[in-house]
Rosetta silent file (secondary structure, phi, psi, omega in degrees, C-alpha in Angstrom):
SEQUENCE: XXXXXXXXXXXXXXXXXXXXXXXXXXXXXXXXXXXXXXXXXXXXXXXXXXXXXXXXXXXXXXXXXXXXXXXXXXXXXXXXXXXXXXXXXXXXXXXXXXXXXXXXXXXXXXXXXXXXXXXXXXXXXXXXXXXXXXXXXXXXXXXXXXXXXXXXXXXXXXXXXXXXXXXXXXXXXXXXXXXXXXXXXXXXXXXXXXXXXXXXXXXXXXXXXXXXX
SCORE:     score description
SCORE:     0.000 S_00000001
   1 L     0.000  164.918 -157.194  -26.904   -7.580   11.887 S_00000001
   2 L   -93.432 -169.541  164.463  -24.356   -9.489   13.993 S_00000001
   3 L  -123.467  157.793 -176.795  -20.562   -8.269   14.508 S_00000001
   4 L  -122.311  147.636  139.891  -17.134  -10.471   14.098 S_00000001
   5 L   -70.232  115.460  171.418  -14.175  -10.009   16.359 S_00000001
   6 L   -60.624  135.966  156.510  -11.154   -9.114   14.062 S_00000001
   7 L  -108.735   88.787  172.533   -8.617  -12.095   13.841 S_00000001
   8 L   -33.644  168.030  173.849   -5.318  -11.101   13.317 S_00000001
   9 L   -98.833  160.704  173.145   -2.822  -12.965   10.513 S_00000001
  10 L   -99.308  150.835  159.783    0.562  -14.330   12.242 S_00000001
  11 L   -89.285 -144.081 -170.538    3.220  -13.206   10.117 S_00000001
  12 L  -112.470  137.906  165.194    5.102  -16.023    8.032 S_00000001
  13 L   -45.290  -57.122  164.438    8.088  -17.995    9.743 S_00000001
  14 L  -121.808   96.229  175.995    9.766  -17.417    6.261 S_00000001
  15 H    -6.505  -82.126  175.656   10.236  -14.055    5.343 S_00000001
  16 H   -42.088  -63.857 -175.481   12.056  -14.818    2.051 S_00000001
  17 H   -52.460  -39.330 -176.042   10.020  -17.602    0.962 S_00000001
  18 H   -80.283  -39.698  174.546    6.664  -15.864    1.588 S_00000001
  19 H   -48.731  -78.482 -165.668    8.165  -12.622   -0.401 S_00000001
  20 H   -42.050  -45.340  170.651    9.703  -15.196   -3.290 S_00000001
  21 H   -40.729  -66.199 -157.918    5.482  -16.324   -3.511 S_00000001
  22 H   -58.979  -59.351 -170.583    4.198  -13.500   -3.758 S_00000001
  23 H   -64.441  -54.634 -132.962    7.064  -12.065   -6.923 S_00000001
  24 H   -80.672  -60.570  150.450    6.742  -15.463   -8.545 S_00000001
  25 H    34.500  -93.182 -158.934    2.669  -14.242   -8.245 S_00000001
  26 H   -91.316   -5.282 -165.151    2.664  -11.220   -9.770 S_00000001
  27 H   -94.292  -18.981  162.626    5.335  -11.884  -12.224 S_00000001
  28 H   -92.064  -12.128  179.772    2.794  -14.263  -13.899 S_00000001
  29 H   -85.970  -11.840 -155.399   -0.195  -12.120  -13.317 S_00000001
  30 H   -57.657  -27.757  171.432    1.236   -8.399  -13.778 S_00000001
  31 H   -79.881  -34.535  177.309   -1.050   -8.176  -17.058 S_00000001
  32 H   -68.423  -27.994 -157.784   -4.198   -9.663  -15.534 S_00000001
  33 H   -79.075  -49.691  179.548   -3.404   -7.387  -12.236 S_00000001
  34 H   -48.708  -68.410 -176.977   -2.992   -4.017  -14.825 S_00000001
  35 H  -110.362   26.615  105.628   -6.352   -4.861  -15.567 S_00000001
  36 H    -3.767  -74.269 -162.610   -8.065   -5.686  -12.766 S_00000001
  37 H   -55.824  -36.641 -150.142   -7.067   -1.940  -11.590 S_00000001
  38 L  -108.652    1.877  179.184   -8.472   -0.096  -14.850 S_00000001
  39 L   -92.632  -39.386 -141.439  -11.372   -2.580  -15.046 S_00000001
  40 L  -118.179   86.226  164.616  -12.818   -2.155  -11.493 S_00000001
  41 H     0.614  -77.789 -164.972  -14.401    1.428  -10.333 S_00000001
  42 H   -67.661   -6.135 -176.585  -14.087    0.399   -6.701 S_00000001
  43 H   -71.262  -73.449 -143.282  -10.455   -0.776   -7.078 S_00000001
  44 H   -66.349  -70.267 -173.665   -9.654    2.790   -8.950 S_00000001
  45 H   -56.733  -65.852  151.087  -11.697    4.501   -6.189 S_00000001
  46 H   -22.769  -66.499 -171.189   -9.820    3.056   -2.930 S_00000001
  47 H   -68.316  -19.450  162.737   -6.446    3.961   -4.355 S_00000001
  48 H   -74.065  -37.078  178.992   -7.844    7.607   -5.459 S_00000001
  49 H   -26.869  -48.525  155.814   -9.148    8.025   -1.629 S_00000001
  50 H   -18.409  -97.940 -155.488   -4.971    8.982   -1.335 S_00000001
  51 H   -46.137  -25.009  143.732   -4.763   11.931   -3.174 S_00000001
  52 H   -28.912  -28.431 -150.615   -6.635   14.455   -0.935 S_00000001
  53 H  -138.606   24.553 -176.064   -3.878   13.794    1.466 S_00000001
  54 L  -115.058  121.861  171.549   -0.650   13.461   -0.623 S_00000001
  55 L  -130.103  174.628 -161.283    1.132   16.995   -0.104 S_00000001
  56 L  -135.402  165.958   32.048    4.825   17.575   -1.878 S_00000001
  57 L   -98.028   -3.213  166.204    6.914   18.442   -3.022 S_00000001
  58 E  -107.224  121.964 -175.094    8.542   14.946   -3.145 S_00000001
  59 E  -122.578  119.576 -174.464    6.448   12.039   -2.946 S_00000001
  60 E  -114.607  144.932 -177.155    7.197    8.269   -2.621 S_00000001
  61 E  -101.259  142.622 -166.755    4.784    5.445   -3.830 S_00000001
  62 E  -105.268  124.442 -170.605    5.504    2.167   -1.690 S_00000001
  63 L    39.896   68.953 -154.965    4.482   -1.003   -3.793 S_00000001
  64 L   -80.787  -11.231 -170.194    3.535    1.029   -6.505 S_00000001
  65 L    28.134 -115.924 -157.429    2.721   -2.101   -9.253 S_00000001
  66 L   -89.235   -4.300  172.488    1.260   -0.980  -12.260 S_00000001
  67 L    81.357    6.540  166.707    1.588    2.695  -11.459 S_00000001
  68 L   -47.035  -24.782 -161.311   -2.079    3.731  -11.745 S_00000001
  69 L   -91.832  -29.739 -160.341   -1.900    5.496   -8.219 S_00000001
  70 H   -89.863  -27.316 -154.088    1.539    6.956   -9.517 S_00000001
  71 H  -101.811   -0.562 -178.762    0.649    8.181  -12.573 S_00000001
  72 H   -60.331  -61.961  167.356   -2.335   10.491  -10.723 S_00000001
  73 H  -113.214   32.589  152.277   -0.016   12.419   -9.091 S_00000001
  74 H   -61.582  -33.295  160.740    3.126   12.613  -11.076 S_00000001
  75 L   -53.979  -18.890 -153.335    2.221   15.499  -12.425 S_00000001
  76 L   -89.338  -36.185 -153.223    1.457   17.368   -9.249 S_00000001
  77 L  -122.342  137.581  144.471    4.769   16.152   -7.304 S_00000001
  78 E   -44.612   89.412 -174.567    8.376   14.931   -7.826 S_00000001
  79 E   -86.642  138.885  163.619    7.294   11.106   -7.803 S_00000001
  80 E  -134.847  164.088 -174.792    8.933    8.041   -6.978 S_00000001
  81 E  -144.230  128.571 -179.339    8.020    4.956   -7.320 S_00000001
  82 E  -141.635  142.012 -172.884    9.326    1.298   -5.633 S_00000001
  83 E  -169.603  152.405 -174.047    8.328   -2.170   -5.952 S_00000001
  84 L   -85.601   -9.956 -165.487   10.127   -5.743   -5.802 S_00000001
  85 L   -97.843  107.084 -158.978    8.557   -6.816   -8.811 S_00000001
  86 H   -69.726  -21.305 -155.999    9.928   -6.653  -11.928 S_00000001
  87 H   -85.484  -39.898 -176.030    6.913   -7.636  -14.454 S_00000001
  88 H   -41.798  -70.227  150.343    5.496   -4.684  -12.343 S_00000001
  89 H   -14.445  -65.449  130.473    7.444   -2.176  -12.897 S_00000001
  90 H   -10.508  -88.931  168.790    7.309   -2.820  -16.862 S_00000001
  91 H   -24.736  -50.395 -141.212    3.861   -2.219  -16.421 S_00000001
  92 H   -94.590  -66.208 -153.478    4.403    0.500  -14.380 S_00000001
  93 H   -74.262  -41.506  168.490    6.823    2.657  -16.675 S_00000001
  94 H   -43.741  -42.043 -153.316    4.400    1.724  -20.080 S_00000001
  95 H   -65.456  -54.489 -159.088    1.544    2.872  -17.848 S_00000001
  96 H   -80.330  -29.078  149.407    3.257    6.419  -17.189 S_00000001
  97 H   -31.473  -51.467 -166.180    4.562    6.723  -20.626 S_00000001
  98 L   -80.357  -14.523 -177.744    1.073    5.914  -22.105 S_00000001
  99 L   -99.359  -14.275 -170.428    0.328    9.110  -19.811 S_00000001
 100 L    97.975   18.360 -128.957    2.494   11.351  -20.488 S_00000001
 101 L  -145.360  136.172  173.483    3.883   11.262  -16.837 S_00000001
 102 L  -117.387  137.700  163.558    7.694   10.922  -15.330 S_00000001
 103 E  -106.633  149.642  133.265    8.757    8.993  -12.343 S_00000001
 104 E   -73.932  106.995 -165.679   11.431    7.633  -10.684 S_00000001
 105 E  -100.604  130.099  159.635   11.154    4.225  -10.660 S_00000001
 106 E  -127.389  157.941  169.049   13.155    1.334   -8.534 S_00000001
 107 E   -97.888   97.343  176.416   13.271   -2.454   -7.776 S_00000001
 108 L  -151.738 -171.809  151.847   13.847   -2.527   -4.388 S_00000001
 109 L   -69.577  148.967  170.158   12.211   -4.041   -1.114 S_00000001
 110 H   -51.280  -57.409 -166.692   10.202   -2.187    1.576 S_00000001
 111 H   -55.983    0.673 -152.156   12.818   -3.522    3.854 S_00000001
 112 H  -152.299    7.958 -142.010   15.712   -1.432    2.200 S_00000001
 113 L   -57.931  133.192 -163.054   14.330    1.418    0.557 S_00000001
 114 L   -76.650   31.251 -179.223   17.189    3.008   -1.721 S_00000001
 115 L  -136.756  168.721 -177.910   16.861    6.440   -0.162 S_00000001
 116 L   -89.304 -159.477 -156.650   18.398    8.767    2.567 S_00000001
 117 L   -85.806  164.623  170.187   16.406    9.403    6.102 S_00000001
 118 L    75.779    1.507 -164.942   14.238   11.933    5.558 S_00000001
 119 L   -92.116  -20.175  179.232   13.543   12.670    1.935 S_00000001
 120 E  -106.216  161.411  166.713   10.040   12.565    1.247 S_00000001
 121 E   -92.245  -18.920  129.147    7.180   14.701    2.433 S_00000001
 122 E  -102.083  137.417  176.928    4.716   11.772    1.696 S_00000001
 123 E  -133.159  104.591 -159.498    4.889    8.202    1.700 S_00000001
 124 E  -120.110  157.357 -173.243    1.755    6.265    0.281 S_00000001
 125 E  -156.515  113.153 -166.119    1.013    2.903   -0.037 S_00000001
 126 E  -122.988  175.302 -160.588   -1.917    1.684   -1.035 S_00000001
 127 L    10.172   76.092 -157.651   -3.319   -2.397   -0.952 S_00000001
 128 L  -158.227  -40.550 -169.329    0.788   -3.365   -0.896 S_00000001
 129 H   -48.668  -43.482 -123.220    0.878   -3.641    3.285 S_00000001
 130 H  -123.220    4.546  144.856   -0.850   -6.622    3.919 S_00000001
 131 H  -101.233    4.624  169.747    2.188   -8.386    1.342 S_00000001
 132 L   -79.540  155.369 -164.370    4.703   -7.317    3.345 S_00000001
 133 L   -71.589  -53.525 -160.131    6.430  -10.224    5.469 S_00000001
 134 L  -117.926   83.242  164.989    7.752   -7.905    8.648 S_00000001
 135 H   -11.122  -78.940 -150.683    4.933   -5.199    9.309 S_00000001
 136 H   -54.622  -47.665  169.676    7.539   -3.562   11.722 S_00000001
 137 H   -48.796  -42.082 -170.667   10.052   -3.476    9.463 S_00000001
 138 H   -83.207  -21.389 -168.159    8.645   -1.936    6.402 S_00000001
 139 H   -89.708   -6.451  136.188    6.796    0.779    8.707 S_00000001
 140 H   -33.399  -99.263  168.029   10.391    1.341   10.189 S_00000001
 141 H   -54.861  -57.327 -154.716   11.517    2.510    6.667 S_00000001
 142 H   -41.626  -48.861  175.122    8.753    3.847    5.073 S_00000001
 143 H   -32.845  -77.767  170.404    9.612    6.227    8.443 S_00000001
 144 L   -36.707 -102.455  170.295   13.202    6.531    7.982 S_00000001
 145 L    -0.138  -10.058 -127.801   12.431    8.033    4.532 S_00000001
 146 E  -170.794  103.541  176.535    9.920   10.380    5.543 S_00000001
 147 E   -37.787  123.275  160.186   10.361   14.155    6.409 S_00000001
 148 E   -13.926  -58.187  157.717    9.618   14.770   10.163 S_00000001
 149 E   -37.179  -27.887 -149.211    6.797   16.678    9.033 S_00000001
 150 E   -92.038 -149.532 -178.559    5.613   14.423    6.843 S_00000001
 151 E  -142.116  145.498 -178.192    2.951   12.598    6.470 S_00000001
 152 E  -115.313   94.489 -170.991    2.505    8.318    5.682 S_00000001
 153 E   -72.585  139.226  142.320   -1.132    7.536    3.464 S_00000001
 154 E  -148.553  142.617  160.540   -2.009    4.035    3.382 S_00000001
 155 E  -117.206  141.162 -166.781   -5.073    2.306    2.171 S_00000001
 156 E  -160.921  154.357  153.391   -4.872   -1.679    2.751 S_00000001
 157 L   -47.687  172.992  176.424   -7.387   -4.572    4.293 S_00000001
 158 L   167.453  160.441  148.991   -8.408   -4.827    7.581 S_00000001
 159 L   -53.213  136.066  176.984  -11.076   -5.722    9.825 S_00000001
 160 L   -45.925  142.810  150.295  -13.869   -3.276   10.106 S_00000001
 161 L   -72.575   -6.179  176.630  -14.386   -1.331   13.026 S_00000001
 162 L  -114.999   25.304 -176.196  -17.862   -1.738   13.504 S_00000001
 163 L    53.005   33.930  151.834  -17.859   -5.995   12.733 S_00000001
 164 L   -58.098  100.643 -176.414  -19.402   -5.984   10.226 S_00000001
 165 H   -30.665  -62.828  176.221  -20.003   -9.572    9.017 S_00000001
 166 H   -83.425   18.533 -166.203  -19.881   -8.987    5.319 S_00000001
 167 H   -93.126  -50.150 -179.448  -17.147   -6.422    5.636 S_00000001
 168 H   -36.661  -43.724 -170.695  -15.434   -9.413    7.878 S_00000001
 169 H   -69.108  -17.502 -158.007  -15.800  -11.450    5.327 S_00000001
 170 H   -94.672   -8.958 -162.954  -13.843   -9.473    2.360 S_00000001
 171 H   -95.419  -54.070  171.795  -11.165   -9.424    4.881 S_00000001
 172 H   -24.407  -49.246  177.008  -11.070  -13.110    5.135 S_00000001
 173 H   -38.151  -55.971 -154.100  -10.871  -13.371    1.511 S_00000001
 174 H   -63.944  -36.415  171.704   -7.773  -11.580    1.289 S_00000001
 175 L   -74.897   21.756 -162.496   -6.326  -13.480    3.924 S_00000001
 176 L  -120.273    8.462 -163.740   -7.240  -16.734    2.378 S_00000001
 177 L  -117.661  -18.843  176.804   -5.453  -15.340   -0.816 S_00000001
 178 L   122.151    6.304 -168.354   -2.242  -14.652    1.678 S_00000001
 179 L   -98.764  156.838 -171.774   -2.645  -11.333    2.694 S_00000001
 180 L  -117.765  126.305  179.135   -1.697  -10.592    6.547 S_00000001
 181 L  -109.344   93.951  131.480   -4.261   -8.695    8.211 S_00000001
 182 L   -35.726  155.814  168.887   -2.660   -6.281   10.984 S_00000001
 183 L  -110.475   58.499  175.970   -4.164   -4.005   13.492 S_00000001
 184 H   -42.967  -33.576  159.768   -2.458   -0.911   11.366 S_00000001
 185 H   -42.217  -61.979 -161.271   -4.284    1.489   13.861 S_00000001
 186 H  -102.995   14.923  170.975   -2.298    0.303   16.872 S_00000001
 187 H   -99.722  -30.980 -171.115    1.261   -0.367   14.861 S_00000001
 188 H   -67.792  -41.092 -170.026    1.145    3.469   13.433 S_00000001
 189 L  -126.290   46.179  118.819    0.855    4.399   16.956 S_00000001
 190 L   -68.362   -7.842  175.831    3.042    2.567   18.711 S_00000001
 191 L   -99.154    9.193  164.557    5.459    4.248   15.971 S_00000001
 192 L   106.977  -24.958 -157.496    4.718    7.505   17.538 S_00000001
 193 L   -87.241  136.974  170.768    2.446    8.154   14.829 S_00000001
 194 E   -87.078  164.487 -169.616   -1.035    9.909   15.451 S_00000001
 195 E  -154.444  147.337  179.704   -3.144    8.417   12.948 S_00000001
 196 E  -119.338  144.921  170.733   -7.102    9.716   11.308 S_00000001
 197 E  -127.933  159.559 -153.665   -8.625    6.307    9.776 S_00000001
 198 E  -159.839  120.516 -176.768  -11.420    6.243    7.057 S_00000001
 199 E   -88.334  163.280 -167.055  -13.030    2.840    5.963 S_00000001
 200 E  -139.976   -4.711  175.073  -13.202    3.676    2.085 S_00000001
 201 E   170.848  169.380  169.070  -14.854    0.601    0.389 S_00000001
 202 L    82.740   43.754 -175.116  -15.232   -3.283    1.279 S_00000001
 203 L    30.771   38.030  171.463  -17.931   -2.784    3.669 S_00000001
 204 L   113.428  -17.977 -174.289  -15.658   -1.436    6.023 S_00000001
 205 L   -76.293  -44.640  159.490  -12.822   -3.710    5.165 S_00000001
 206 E   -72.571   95.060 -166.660  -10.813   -1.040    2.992 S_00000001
 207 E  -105.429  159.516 -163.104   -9.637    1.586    5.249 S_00000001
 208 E  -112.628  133.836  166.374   -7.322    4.881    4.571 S_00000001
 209 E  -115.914  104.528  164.697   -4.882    5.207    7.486 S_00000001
 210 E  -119.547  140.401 -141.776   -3.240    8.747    7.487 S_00000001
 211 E  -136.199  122.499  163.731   -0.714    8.863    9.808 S_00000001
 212 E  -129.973 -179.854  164.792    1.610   11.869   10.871 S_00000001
 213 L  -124.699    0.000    0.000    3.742   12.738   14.233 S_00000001
């Protein structure tokens, strides 16, 4: 079978504007989105790939949406949870409620995160990257936030690593849906970060980044 050369996404000229899509988005979708996650094995199964690799005791979830990913390991951890989306969030706090499970929850931006340097021992994020506007930026805080020690999970698109055509292809989708497809391998470690990556579903397209220094 043939191979693709990955073709990066540019990011968007306007930040705000592409962000403001994206919320108006999910703020009509956040019930179809809920169940999307709890309908679809392989959906459920990418964002569980995480939890081998979440250690505590304080743990922050990075675009956490409906809080399925959140509500795994609130028991195990002091959890937090942030996302710009309000309809989300809703979603988010029924979902943990319905579980029996406590969080902290905020409304806040990647770009800004509402915490001091250094506070978590993990910082996961999983299919949430590839809506942020300024790559650099959000992987800037998620840092700041995030115990020397600690360690930063993500699972998000990408191109495959071995070019795989239909793997290529799921990546395409997402970018044809708006998602910006980075070369997350060589931004974690230009941030210093050593990084082990694991494709985890999407014929190669969904990959686990775990990234420490």
């Amino acid at each position: 079978m043939g191979k693709e050369t990955a073709v990066w996404t540019a990011e968007p000229d306007d930040k705000q504007a592409y962000t403001a899509e994206f919320d108006a988005f999910y703020t009509r979708f956040s019930g179809y989105y809920d169940a999307l996650v709890k309908l679809l094995p392989a959906w459920r199964r990418w964002l569980d790939s995480t939890l081998p690799w979440i250690k505590g005791p304080r743990v922050l979830e990075v675009g956490t949406g409906t809080g399925y990913l959140l509500a795994r390991f609130a028991a195990d951890y002091e959890a937090y949870g942030v996302d710009i989306n309000e309809a989300l969030l809703a979603v988010a706090k029924k979902n943990l409620r319905e579980a029996g499970r406590e969080a902290d929850l905020h409304r806040a931006s990647v770009e800004a995160l509402p915490f001091p340097n250094g506070f978590f021992d993990t910082v996961v994020s999983t299919m949430a990257f590839t809506g942020f506007p300024d790559g650099n930026q959000a992987l800037s805080e998620m840092s700041r936030v995030l115990k020397r020690d600690g360690r930063l999970v993500l699972v998000d698109v990408s191109f495959p690593a071995d070019g795989s055509l239909l793997g290529s292809a799921v990546a395409r989708g997402f970018a044809a849906g708006g998602d910006i497809l980075r070369d997350m391998e060589a931004l974690l470690k230009n941030d210093g970060y050593q990084c082990e990556v694991s494709a985890v579903g999407g014929f190669g397209s969904i990959r686990r980044f775990v990234a420490y220094r």
